[in-house]
C-alpha positions as MATLAB code, in Angstrom:
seq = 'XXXXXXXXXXXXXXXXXXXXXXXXXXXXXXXXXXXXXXXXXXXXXXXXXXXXXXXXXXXXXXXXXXXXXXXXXXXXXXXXXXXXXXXXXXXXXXXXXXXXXXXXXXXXXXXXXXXXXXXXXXXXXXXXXXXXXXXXXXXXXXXXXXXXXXXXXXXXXXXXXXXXXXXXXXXXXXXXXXXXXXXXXXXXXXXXXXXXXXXXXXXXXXXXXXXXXXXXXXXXXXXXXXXXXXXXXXXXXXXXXXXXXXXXXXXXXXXXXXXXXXXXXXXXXXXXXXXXXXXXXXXXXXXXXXXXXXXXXXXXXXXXXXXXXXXXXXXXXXXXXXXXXXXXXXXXXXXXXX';
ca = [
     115.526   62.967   88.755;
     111.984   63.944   88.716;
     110.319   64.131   85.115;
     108.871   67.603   84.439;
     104.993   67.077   84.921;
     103.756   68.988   81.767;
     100.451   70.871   80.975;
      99.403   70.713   77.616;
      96.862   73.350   77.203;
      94.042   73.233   74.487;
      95.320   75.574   72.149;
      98.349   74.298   71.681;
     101.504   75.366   74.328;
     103.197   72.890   76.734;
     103.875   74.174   80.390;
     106.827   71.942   82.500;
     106.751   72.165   85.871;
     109.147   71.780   88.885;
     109.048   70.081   91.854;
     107.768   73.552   93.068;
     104.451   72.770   91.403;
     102.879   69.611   93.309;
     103.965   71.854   96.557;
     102.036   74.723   95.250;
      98.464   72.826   95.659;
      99.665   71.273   98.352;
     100.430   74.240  100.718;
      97.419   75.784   99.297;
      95.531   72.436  100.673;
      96.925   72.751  103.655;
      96.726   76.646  104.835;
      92.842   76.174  103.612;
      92.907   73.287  106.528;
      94.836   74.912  108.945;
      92.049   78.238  108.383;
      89.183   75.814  108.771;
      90.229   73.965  111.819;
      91.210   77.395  113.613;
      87.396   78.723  112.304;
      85.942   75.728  113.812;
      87.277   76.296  117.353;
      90.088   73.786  117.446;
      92.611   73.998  119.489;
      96.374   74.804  118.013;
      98.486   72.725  116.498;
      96.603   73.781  113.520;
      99.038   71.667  111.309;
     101.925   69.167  111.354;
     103.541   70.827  108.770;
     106.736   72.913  110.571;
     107.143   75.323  108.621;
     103.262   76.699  108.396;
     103.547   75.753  112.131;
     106.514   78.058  112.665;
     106.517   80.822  110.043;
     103.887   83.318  108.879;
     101.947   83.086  105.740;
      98.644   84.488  104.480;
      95.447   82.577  103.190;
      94.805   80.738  100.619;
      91.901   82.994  100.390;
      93.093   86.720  100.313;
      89.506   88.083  101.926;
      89.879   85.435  104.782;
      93.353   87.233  105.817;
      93.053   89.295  109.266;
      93.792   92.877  107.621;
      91.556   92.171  104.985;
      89.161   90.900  107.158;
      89.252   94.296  109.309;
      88.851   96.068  106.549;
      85.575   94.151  105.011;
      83.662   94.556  107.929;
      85.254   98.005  109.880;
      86.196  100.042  107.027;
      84.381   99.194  104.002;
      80.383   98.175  105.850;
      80.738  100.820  109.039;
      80.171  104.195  107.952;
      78.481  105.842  105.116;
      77.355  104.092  101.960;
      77.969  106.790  100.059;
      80.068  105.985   97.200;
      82.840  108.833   98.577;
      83.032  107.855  101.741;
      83.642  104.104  100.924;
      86.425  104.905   98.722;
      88.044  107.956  101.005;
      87.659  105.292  103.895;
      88.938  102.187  101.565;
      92.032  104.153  100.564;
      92.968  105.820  103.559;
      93.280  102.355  105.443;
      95.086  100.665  102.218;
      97.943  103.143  102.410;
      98.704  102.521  105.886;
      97.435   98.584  105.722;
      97.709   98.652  109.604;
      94.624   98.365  112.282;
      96.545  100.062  115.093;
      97.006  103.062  112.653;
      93.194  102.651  111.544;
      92.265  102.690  114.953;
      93.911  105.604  116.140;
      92.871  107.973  114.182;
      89.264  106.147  114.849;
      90.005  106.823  118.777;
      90.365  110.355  117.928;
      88.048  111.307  115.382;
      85.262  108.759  115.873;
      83.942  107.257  112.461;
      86.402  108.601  109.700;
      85.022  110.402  106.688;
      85.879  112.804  104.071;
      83.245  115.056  105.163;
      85.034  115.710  108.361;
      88.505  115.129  107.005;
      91.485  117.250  107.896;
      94.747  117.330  106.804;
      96.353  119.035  109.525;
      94.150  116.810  112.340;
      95.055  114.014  111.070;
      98.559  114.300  110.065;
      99.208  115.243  114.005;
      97.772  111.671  115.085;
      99.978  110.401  112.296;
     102.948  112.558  114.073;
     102.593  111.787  117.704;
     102.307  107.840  116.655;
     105.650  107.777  114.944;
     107.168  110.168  117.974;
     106.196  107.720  120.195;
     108.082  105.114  118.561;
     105.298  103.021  116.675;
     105.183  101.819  113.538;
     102.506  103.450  111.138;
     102.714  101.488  108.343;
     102.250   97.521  107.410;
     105.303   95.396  106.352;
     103.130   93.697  103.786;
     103.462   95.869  101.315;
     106.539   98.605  100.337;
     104.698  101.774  100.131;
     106.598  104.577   97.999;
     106.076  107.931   98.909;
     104.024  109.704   96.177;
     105.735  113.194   95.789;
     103.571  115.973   97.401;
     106.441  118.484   98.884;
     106.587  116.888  102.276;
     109.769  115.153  103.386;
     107.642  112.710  105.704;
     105.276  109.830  103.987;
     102.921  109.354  106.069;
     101.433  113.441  105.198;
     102.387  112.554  101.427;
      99.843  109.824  101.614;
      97.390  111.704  103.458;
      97.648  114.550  100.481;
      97.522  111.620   97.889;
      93.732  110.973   99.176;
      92.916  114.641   99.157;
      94.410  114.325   95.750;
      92.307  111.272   94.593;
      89.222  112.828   96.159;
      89.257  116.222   94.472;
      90.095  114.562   91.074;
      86.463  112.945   91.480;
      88.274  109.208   91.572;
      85.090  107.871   93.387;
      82.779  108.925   90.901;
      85.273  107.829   88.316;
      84.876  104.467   89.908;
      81.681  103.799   89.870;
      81.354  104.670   86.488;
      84.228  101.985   85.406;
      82.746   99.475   83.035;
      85.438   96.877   84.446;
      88.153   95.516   87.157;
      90.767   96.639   84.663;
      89.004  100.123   84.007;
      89.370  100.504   87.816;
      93.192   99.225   87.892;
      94.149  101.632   85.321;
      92.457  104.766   86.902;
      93.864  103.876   90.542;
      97.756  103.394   87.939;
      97.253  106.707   87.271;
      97.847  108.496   90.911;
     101.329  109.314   91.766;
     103.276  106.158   93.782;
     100.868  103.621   92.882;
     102.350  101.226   90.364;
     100.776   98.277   88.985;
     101.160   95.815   92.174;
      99.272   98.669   94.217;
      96.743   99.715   91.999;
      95.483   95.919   91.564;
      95.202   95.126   94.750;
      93.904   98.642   95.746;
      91.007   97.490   92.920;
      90.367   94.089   94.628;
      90.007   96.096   97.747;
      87.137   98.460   96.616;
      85.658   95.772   94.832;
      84.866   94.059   97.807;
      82.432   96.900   98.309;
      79.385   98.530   96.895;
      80.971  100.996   95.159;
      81.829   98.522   92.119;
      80.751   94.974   90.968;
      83.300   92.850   89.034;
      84.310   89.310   88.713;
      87.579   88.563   90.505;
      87.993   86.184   87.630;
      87.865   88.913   85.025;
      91.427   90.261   85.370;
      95.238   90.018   87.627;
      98.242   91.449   87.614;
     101.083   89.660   89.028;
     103.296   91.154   92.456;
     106.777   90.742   93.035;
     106.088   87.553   95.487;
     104.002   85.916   92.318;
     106.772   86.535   89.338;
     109.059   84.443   92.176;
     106.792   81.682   93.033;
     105.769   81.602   89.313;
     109.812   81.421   88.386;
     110.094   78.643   90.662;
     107.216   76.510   89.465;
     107.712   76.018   86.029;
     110.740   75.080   83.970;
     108.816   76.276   80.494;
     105.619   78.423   80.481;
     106.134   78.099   76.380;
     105.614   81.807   76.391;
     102.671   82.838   78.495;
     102.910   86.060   80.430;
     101.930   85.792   84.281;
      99.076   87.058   84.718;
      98.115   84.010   81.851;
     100.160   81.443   84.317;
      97.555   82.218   87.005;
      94.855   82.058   84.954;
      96.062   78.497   83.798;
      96.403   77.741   87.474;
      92.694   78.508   88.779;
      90.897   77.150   86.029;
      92.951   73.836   87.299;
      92.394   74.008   90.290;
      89.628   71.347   91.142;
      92.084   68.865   88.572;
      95.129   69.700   90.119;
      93.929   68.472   93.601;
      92.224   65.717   92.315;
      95.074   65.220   90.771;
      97.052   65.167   94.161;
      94.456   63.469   96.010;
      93.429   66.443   98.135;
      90.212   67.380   98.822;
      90.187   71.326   99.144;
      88.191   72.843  101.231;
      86.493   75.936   99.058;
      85.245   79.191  100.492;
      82.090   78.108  101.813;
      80.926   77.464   98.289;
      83.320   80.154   96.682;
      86.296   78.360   94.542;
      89.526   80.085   94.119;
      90.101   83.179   92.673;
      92.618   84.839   90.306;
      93.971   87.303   93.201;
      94.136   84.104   94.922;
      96.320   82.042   93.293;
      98.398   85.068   92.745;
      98.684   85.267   96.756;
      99.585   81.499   96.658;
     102.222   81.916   94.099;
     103.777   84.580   96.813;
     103.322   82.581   99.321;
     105.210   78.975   97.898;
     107.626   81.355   96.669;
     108.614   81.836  100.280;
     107.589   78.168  101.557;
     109.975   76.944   98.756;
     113.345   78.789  100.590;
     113.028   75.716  102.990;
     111.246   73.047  101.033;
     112.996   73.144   97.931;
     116.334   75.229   98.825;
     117.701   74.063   95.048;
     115.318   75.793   93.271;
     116.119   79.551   92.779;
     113.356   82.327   91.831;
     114.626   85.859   91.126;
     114.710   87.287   94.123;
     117.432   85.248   95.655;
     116.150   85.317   99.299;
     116.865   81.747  101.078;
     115.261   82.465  104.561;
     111.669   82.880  105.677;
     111.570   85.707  108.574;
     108.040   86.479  110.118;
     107.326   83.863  112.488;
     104.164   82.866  113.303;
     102.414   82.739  116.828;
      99.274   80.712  117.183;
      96.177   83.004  118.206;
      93.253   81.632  120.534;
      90.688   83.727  119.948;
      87.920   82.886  117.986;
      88.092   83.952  114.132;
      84.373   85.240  113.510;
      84.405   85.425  109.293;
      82.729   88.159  107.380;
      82.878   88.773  103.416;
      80.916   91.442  101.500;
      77.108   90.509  101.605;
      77.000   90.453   97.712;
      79.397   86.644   97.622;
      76.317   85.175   99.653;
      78.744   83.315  101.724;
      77.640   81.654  104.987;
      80.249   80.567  107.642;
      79.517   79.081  110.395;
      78.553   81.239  113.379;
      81.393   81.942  116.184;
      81.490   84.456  119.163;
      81.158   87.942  117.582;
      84.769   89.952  117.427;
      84.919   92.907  120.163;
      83.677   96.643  119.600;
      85.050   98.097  116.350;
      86.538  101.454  116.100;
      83.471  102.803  114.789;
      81.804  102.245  118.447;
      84.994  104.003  119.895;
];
């Protein structure tokens, strides 16, 4: 039987770890190397690992993910800089979290903004795109309907950002003195609990409108608590969200550790909301791996399967990281030149 690794931490408390642990850095380790070969232009297999080759997982960099991705460069940096219109455009795509719903309304109303928003306009889109048998919303995320008198969620969410707007939440915003300041205002709205308001935070922080550290604050999702759970034996006390602070501050030891060389962000190490998305993502990688360990949720199966795409994965993070990737064939025309 393997002896619990343990972390004593300066200040006094003992961590033990599982089995689960050494796999945590070293699926993080390799997803980074999968992401880097694909951004380099080589051709799949990406990995010899089967179950990254067969089953879908995100980043270990949440802003290198495809959605997020999309909505760096085609929601946040197209359209107006005004501090409104980044937010009203921000949060409109965030509810939905899906390009294909992005982009329709896009098709039909050119570059979306709150100046030329309608309720009615675009609730039809919205209407016809469920009539016609598609899917509106993302499975990445279980989206609650806030309760604004209409038995259909998609219009709910579309009066939750006339809501948000009219309550002056950009302004509010931009006046935030931190990430949490910004997390607690976005708590505040009807439906969005604390998983959803932090990562609707991260999301506007990637533009303009606010500046914070994504090392200054987390909150830990559903996936996270799981992957955390499975992990350690003893966190000797420490909530979560202090779990994945533990976690990136180790980081560079912990490979080291391992013998793995990680390959960093083009200069940008590891953030809290990222080793947050890695405990999600082990918690799922650990069904398979390590079928003896149990988290809280109970689930023993991975389901999304994952299909190798060839074309090339151009990179693009807000200007204000200074990151550089390497330069690849430019992505097709956006919905802003539809």
């Amino acid at each position: 039987m393997r002896t619990p690794y343990k972390i004593h931490l300066k200040n006094g408390p003992v961590l033990r770890t599982t089995p689960v642990f050494d796999t945590y850095w070293r699926f993080a380790w390799e997803r980074q190397e999968m992401f880097m070969r694909r951004v380099q232009g080589n051709m799949p297999p990406w990995t010899e690992d089967p179950i990254l080759g067969t089953h879908r997982f995100t980043n270990a960099y949440r802003a290198s993910d495809r959605v997020s991705q999309y909505l760096i460069r085609h929601v946040i940096y197209e359209g107006s800089p005004k501090p409104e219109e980044i937010f009203f455009r921000t949060i409109l795509f965030k509810l939905f979290n899906r390009i294909d719903t992005w982009e329709a309304l896009c098709a039909k109303f050119g570059i979306l903004s709150w100046r030329a928003f309608s309720f009615d306009a675009y609730a039809k889109v919205l209407d016809r795109l469920i009539g016609d048998g598609q899917r509106i919303y993302s499975a990445a995320y279980i989206m609650p309907s806030p309760a604004f008198g209409s038995p259909r969620k998609h219009r709910n969410h579309l009066r939750l950002v006339e809501h948000m707007m009219a309550d002056g939440a950009p302004r509010k915003c931009v006046k935030a003195k931190s990430l949490r300041s910004v997390f607690e205002l976005l708590r505040r709205y009807p439906s969005l609990g604390d998983f959803l308001a932090f990562q609707f935070a991260i999301d506007l922080n990637y533009s303009e409108l606010i500046d914070f550290s994504e090392m200054e604050f987390v909150v830990a999702g559903p996936g996270a608590r799981d992957g955390i759970r499975k992990c350690f034996e003893d966190v000797a006390g420490l909530t979560d969200a202090e779990v994945i602070q533990v976690m990136t501050e180790r980081a560079d030891a912990e490979f080291a550790r391992l013998g793995l060389r990680f390959q960093n962000l083009w200069g940008r190490r590891l953030q809290l909301i990222d080793c947050q998305n890695v405990f999600c993502e082990v918690s799922k990688y650990a069904r398979v791996v390590h079928p003896d360990v149990e988290g809280e949720s109970g689930r023993s199966r991975i389901k999304q399967k994952y299909t190798p795409q060839l074309e090339p994965l151009p990179q693009w993070y807000p200007p204000k990281w200074n990151i550089q990737p390497p330069v690849v064939q430019q992505p097709g025309v956006s919905c802003a030149g539809v």
